[in-house]
N, C-alpha and C positions, 0 to 999 in steps of 0.2 A: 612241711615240705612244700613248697612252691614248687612251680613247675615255670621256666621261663618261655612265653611265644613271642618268635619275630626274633629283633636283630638286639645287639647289647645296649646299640647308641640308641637315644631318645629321638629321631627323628624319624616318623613314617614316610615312609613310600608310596604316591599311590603307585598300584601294579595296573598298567596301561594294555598290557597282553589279552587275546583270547586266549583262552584254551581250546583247539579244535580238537581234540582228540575225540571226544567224544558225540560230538558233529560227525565229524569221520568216520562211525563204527555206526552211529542210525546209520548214516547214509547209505554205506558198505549193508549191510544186514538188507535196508527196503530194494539196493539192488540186488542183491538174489535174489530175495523173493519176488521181485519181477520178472527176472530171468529164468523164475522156474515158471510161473503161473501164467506170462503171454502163449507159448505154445499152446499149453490144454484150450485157453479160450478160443485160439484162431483154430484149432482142427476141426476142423468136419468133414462126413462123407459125401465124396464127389458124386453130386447131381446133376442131369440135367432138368434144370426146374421147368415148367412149360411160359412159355412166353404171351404175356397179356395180352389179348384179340379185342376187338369190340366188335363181333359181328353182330349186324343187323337182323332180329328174328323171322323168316320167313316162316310162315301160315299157310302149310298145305291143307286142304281138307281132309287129308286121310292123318294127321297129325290128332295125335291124345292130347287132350286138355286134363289135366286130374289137378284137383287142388285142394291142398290143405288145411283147414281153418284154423284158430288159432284154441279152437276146443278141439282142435285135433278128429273131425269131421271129415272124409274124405268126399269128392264132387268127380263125379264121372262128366267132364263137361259141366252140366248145372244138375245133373241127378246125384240126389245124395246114395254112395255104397254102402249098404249095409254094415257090411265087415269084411274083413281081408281075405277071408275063403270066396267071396264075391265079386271081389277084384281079382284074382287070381283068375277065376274061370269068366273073367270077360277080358282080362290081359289075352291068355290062354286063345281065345276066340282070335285075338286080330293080330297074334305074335304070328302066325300059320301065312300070313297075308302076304304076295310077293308085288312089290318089294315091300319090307316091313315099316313100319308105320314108327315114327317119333314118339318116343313117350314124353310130353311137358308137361314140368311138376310148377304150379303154384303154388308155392310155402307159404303163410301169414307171415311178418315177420315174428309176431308173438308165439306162434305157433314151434312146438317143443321139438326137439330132434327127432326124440323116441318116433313121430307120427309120421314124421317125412322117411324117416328110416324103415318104417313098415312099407312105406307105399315102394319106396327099393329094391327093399328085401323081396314084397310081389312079385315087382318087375325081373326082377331072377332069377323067381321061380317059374314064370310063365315065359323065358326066354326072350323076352324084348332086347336088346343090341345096343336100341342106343336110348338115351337118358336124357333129357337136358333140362337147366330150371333153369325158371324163369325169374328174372328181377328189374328193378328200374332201376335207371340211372340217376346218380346222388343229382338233389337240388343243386343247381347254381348258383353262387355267390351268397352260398351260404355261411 
């Protein structure tokens, strides 16, 4: 039993047609799934983010210097603190001080969170207010 394919006469056709059918159903299919997935990406919750400053650091003398090495060393000014019950009770000493006094953190950049996060967490405890760290401005034309 033969099976016959195509036409009885012996002359081919070429077939010059697309077929878009199935153009048409990707197409169809990646629009929804676009139309589902743009929302979830664009939601987020309404912030007000804080707006980038470049203030100029001014240098009172009643301002804390503490800085953090990148062995995670902490520097009362150029005195090395023992340990964090140390800093605490010489925070403790100048947080009492009216008006209260800046704490400025110099961080290494090498220097690990965990150690800038203890000298924080200090300042918390001994009630200091206000916080600021210190960094340089990126090289230029770099």
């Amino acid at each position: 039993m033969g099976m016959n394919v195509g036409s009885s006469s012996g002359d081919d056709e070429v077939v010059s047609a697309i077929n878009t059918t199935p153009l048409v159903d990707v197409m169809l299919v990646l629009l929804i799934i676009f139309l589902i997935t743009i929302p979830v990406v664009t939601q987020s919750v309404a912030l007000n983010l804080p707006k980038e400053t470049n203030q100029v650091r001014v240098t009172k003398p009643e301002n804390i210097e503490i800085a953090v090495t990148k062995d995670g060393d902490v520097y009362w000014y150029t005195a090395l603190v023992p340990d964090n019950e140390a800093l605490v009770t010489r925070l403790k000493k100048v947080s009492v001080l009216n008006p209260q006094p800046e704490v400025h953190i110099r961080g290494d950049d090498k220097a690990r969170y965990e150690s800038v996060g203890r000298v924080m967490v200090a300042c918390q405890r001994a009630g200091i207010l206000k916080i600021s760290f210190v960094t340089e401005p990126p090289a230029r034309g770099g």
